[in-house]
Backbone as a ProteinNet text record, in pm:
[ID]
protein_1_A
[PRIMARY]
XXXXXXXXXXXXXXXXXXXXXXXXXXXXXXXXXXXXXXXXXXXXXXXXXXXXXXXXXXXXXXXXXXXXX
[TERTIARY]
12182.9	12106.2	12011.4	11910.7	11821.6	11735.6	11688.7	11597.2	11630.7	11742.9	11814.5	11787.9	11741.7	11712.7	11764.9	11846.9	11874.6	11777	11654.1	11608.7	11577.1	11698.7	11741.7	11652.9	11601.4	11436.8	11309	11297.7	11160.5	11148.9	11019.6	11052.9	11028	11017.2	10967.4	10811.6	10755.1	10621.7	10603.4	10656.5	10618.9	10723.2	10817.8	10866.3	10751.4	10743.7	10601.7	10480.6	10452.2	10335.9	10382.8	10495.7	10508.9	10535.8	10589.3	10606.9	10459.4	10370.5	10210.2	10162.8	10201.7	10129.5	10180.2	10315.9	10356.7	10355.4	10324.1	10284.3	10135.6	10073.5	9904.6	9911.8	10034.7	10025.4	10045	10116.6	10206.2	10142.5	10111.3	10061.4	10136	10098.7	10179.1	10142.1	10038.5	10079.9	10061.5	10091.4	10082	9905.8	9812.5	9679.4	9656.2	9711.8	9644.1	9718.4	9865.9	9902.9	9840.5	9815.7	9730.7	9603.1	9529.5	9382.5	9460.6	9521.7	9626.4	9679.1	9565.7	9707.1	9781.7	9831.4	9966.4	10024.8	10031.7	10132.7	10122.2	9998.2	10046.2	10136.5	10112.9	10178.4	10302.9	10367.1	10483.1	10547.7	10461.1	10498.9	10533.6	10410.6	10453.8	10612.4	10607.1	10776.1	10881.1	10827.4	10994.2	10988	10893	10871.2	10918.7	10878.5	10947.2	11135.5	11156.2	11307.7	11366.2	11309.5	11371.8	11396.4	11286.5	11297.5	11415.4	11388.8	11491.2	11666.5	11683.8	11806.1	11848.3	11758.6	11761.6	11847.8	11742	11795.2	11787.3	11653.1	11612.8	11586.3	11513.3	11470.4	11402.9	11268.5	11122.8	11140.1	11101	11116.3	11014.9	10977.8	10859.5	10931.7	10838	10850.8	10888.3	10989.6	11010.6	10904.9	10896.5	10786.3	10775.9	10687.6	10693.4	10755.1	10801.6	10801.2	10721.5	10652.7	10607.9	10624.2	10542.9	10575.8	10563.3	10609.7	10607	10463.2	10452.4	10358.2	10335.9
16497	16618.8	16632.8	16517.9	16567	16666.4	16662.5	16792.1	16891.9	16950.2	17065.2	17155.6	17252.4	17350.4	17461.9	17518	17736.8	17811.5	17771.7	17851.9	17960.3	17895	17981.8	17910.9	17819.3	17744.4	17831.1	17859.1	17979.7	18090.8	18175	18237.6	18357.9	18488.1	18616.4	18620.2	18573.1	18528	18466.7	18360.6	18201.8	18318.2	18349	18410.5	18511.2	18581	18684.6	18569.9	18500.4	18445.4	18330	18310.9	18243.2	18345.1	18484.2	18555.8	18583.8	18588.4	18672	18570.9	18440.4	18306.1	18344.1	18309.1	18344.1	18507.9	18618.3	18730.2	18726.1	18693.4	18666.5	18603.1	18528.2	18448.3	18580.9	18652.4	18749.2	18892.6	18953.1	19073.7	19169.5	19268.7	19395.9	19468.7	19511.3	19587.2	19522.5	19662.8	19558.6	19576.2	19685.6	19637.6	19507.4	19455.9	19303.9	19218.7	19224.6	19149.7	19130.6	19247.1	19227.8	19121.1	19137.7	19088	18908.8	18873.4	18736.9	18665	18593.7	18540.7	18469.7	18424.2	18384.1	18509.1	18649.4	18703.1	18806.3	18780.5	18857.6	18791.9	18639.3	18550.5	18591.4	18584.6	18599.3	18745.2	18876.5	18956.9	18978.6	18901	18929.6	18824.3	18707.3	18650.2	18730.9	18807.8	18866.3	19010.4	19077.4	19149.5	19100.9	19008.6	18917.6	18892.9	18887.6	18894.8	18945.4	19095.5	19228.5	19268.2	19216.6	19292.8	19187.2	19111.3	19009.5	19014.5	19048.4	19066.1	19185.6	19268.3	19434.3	19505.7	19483.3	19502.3	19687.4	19705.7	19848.9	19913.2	20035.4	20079.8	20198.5	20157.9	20236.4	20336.1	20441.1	20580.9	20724.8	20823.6	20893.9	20953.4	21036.7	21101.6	21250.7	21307.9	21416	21509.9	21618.7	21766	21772.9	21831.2	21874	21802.4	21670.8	21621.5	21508.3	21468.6	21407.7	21264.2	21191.5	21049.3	20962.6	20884.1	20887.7	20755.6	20787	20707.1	20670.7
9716.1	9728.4	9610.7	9591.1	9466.9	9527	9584.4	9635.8	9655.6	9649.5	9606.2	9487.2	9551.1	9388	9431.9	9338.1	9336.1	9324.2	9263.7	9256.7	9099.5	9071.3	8879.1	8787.6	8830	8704.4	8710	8858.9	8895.1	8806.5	8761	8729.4	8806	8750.7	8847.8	8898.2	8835.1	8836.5	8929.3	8909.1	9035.5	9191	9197.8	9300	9344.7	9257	9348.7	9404.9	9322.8	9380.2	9530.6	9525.9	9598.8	9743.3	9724.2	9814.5	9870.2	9776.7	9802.9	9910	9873.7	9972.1	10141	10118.8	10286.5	10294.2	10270.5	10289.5	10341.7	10325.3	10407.5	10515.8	10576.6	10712.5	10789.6	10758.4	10843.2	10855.9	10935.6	10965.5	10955.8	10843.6	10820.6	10916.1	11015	11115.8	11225.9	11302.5	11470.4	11481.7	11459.1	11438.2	11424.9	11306.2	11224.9	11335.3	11418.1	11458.5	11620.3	11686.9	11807.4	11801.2	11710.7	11638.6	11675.3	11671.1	11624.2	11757.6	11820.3	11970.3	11953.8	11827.8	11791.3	11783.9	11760.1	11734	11890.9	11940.1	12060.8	12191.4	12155.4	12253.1	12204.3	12090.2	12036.3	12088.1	12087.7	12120.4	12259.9	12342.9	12471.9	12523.7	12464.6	12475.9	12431.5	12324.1	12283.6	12372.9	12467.2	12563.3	12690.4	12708.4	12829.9	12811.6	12691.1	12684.4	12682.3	12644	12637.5	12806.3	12888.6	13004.5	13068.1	13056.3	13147.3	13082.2	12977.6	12934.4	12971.4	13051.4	13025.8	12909.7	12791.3	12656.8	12663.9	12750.1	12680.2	12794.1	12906.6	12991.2	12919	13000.5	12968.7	13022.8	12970.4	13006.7	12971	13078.1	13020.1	12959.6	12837.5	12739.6	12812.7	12742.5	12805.7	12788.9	12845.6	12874.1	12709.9	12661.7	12514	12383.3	12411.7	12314.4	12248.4	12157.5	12117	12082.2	12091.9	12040.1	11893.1	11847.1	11697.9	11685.7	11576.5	11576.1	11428.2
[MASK]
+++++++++++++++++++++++++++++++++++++++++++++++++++++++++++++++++++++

């Protein structure tokens, strides 16, 4: 296992920067992620799985209450 590292040589520095790198692939909202047909293909599969597992059932919003947003 030479290619094995913990991680305990890095420092806080190199960890943020290394977080900042794969943080720009990834879309903090669903705005940025719609914009993305990698992440809408992605969304519509994990939509497609929800319905077929019947994980959840869609439902109107009752009279007077609001939706979150």
């Amino acid at each position: 296992m030479f290619d094995y590292t913990s991680g305990e040589e890095i420092s806080d520095d190199n960890i943020a920067a290394h977080h900042a790198l794969f943080a720009e692939n990834n879309p903090i909202t669903f705005e940025e992620a719609i914009k993305s047909a990698k992440w809408r293909k992605a969304m519509d599969t994990k939509i497609e799985v929800i319905e077929r597992n019947n994980t959840w059932e869609l439902v109107v919003l009752p009279e007077g209450e609001k939706k979150l947003v």
